[in-house]
C-alpha positions as CSV (number, residue, x, y, z in Angstrom):
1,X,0.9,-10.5,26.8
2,X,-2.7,-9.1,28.1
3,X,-3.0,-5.2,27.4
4,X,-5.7,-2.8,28.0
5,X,-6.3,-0.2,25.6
6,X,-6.5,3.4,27.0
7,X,-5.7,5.6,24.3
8,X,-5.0,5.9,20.8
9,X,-0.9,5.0,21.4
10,X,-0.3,2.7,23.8
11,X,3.2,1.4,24.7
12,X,3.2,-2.2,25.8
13,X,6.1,-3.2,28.0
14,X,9.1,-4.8,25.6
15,X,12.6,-4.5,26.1
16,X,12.5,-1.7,23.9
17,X,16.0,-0.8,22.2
18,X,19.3,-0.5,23.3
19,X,21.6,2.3,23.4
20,X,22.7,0.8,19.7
21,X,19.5,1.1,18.5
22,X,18.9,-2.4,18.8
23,X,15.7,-4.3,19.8
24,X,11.8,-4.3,19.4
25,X,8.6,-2.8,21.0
26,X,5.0,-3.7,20.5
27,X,2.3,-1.3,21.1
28,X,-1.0,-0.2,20.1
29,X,-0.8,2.2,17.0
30,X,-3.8,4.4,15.1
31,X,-6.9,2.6,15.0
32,X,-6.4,0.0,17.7
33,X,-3.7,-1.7,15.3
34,X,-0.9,-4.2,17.2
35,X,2.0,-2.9,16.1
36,X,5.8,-4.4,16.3
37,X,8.8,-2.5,15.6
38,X,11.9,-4.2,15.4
39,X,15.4,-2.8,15.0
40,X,18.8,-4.7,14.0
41,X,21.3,-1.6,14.6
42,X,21.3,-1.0,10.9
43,X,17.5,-0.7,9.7
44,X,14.2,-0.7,11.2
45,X,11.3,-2.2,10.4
46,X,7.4,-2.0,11.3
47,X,4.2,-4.5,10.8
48,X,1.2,-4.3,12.0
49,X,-2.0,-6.3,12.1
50,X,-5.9,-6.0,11.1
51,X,-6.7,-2.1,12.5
52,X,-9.9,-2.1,15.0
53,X,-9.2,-5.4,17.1
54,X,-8.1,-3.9,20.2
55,X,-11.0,-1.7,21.6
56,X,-11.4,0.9,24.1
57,X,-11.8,-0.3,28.0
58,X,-11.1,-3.6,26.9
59,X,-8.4,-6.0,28.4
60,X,-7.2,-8.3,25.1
61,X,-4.4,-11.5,25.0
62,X,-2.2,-10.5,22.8
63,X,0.7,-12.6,20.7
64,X,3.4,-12.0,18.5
65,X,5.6,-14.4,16.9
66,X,8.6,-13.0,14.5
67,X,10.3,-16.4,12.5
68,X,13.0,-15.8,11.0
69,X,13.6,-18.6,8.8
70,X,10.6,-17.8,6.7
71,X,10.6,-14.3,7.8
72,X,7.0,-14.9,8.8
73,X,5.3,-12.1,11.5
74,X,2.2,-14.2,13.4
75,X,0.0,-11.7,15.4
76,X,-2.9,-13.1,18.0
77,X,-5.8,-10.9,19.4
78,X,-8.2,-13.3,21.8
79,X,-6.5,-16.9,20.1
80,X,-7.6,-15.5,17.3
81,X,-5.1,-15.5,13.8
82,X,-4.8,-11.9,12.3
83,X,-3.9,-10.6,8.8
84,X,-0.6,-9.2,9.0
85,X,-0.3,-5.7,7.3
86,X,3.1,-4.5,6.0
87,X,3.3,-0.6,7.5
């Protein structure tokens, strides 16, 4: 995904959820933090990476990779590896 960041919440496009609540979304939280949300129809659950990447007037590549085997969340800002930050 390639984002710009205008604002202090920016939605990024994601399928978003369903009418059943299920489904994720990644956007751009408080302090330019990449956050994901991600919703199974019976809880919902947020991470987010290191705050400050994602500047202003900036365009940024972005990457998120949720594995569930290790229940491991991966972000990427610029091919770079971030710290991942329960929220």
């Amino acid at each position: 995904m390639f984002v710009a960041r205008d604002g202090l919440l920016v939605e990024i496009e994601s399928p978003g959820p369903t009418e059943n609540g299920k489904g994720f979304c990644v956007r751009i939280a408080r302090h330019g933090t990449l956050e994901i949300l991600l919703n199974d129809g019976r809880s919902e659950s947020a991470w987010a990476c290191d705050p400050d990447l994602l500047k202003p007037g900036e365009a940024h590549h972005i990457g998120v990779v949720v594995d569930g085997g290790p229940k491991v969340i991966t972000f990427t800002v610029d091919s770079a590896l971030c710290e991942t930050c329960e929220m």
